[in-house]
C-alpha positions in Angstrom: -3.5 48.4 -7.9 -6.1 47.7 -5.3 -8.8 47.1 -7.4 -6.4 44.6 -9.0 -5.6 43.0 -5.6 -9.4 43.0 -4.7 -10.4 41.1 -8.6 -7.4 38.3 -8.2 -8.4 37.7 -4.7 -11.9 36.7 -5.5 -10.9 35.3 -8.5 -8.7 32.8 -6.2 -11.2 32.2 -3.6 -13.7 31.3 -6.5 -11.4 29.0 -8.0 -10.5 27.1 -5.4 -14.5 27.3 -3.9 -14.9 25.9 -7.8 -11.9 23.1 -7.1 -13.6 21.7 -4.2 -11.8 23.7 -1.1 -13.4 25.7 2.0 -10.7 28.1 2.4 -7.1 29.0 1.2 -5.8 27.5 4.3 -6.9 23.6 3.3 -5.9 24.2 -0.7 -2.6 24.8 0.7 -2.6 22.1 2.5 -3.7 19.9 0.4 -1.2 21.3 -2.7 1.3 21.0 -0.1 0.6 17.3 0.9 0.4 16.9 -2.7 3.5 18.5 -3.9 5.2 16.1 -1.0 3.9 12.8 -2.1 4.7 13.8 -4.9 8.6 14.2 -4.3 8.4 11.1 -1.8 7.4 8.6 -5.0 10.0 10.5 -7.3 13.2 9.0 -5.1 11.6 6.4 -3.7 11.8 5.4 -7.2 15.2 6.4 -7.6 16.2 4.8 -4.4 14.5 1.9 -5.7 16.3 1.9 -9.5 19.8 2.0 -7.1 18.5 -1.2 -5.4 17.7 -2.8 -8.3 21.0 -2.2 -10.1 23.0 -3.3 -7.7 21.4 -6.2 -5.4 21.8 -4.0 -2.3 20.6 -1.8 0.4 22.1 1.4 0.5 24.3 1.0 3.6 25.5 -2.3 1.6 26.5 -0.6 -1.2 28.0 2.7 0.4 30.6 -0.3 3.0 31.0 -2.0 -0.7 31.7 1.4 -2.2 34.1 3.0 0.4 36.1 -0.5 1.3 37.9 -0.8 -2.4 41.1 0.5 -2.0 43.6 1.4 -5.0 41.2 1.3 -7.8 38.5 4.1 -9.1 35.3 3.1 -9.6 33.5 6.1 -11.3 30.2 4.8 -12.0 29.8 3.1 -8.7 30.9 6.3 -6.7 28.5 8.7 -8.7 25.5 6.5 -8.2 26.7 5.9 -4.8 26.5 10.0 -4.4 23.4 10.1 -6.2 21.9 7.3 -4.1 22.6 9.5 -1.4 21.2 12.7 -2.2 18.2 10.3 -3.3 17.9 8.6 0.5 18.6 11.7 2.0 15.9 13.9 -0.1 13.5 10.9 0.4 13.9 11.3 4.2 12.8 15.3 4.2 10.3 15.0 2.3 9.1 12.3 4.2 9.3 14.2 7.7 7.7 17.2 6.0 4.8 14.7 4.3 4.5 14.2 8.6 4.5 17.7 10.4 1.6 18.4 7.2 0.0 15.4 8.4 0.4 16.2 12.2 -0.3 19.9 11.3 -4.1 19.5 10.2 -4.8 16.4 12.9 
């Protein structure tokens, strides 16, 4: 088992040497910051779709949403939940895109 350990080990730290990195520590980083730009252009898309569909910024549509009274709206109140999860995923990935970018100043 620690012959295996020993092999995948250098096998790693050849394969990143290969991809271009000094050390583990900036591939991670670098994957990380990846991974989180990544997720940051996947809802700001989304957010953006919402925007489009509907003519309106988010806290537009969420007063718009939550001021009709006696009628259901299904399709406007599941976008308006996915809209959220979308704005509020876009904001943590957006603070984590900064603590990596504050991280490695």
């Amino acid at each position: 088992m620690e012959s295996f350990n020993f092999e995948l080990n250098q096998v790693i730290a050849r394969t990143l040497a290969e991809g271009g990195f000094a050390s583990e520590k900036e591939a991670t980083r670098e994957i990380s910051l990846m991974v989180a730009l990544a997720k940051i252009s996947r809802y700001e898309r989304e957010c953006a779709k919402f925007r489009k569909k509907y003519g309106l910024t988010f806290q537009e549509f969420q007063r718009k949403v939550n001021s009709i009274v006696g009628a259901e709206v299904f399709e406007e109140e599941n976008d308006l939940m996915d809209w959220e999860f979308a704005e509020n995923t876009l904001a943590l990935w957006q603070k984590r895109l900064e603590v990596l970018k504050n991280a490695y100043r």
